[in-house]
C-alpha positions as CSV (number, residue, x, y, z in Angstrom):
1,X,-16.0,-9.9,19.5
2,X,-14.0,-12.9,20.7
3,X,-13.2,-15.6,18.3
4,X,-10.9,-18.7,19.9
5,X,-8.8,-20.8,17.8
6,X,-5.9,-23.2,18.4
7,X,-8.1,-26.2,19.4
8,X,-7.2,-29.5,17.9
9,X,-7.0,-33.3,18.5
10,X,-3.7,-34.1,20.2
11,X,-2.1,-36.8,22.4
12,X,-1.4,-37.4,26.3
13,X,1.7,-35.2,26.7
14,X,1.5,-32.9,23.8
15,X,0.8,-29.0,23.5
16,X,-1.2,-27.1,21.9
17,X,-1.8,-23.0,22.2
18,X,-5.2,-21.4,22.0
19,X,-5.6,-18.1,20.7
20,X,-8.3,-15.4,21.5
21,X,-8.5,-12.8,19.1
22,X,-10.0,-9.7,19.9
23,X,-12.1,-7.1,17.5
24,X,-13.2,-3.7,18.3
25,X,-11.6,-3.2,22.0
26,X,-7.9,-3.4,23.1
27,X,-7.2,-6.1,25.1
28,X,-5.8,-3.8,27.9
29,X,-9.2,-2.7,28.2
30,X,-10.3,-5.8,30.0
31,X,-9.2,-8.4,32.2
32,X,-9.4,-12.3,30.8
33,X,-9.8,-15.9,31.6
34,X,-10.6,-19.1,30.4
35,X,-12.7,-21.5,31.6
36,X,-13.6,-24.9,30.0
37,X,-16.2,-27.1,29.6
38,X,-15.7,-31.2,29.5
39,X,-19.1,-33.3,28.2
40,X,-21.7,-33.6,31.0
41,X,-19.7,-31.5,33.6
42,X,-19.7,-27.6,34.7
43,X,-18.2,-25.0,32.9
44,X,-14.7,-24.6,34.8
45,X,-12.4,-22.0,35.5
46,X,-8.8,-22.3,34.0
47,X,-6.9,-19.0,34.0
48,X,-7.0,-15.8,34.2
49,X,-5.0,-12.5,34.0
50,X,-5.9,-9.1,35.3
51,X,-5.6,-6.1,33.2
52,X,-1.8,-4.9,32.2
53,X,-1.7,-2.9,35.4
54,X,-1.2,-5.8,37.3
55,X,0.8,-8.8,35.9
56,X,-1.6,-11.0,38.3
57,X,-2.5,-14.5,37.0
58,X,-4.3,-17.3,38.6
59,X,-4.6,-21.0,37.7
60,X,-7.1,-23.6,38.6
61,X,-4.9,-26.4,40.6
62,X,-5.6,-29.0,37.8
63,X,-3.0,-26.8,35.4
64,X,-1.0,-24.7,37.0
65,X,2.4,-25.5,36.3
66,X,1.3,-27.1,33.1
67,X,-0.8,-24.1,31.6
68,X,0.4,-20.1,30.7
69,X,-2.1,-17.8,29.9
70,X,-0.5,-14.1,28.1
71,X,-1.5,-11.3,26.5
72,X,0.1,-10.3,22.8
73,X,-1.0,-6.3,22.6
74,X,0.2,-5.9,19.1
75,X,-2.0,-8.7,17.6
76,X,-4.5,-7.7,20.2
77,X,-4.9,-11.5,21.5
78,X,-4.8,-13.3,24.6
79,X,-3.1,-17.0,24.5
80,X,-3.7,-20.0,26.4
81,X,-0.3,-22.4,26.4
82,X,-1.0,-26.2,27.8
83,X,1.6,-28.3,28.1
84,X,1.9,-31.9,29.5
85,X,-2.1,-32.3,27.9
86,X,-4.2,-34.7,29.6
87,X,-7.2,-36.8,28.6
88,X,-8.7,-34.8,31.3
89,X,-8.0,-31.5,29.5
90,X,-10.8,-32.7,27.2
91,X,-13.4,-30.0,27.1
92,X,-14.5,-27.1,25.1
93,X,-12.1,-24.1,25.7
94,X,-13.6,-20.6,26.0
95,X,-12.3,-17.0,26.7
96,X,-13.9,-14.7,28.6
97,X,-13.3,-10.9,29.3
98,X,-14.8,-8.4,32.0
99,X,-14.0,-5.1,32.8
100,X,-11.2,-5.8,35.7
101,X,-12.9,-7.9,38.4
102,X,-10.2,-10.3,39.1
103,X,-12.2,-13.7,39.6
104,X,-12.9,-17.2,38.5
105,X,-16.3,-17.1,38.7
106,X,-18.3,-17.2,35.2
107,X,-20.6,-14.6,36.1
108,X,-18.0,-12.3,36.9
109,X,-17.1,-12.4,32.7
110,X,-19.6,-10.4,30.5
111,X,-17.7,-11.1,27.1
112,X,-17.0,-14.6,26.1
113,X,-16.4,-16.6,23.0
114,X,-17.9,-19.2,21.3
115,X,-15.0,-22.1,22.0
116,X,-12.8,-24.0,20.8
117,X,-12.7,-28.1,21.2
118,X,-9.6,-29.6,22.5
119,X,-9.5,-33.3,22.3
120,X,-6.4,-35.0,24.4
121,X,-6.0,-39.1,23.6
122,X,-4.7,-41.4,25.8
């Protein structure tokens, strides 16, 4: 089970971390991503991380430099940090996990979330 937290209502230029706990499988067991989901558009990819055997990450071109996405193996979660928020970060936030195909495609992710809404004023 995945179960995102860490969404909120913040302004242009603010942060925020979202979390992705993880129940009943180690994280190392799986690669991870987020993708998003803004009103009326596509779900998106975000992030993503392979499994610990690689430290490979990957960042859509609207956040890289601005987003981090990690792994905490003791508390068995996998974080999303965004920095420098924009209005356009609006969406609904998901995690996704599969078993190691490195991709951003959503079909490529068997495990996901249920989201968490992050809201970035102007």
């Amino acid at each position: 089970q995945l179960v995102e937290s860490g969404g909120g209502l913040v302004q242009a230029g603010d942060s925020l971390t979202l979390s992705c706990a993880v129940s009943g499988r180690s994280i190392s067991s799986f690669a991870w991503a987020w993708f998003r989901q803004a009103p009326g558009r596509e779900r998106e990819f975000v992030a993503r991380t392979a499994r610990p055997m690689s430290s490979s990450t990957a960042y859509a071109d609207s956040v890289r430099g601005r987003f981090t996405v990690s792994r905490d193996n003791p508390k068995n979660t996998v974080s999303l940090q965004m920095n420098s928020l924009k209005p356009e970060d609006t969406a609904v936030y998901f995690c996704a996990a599969n078993y190691g195909a490195f991709s951003t495609s959503e079909n490529q992710y068997p495990f996901w979330g249920q989201g968490t809404q992050v809201t970035v004023s102007s």
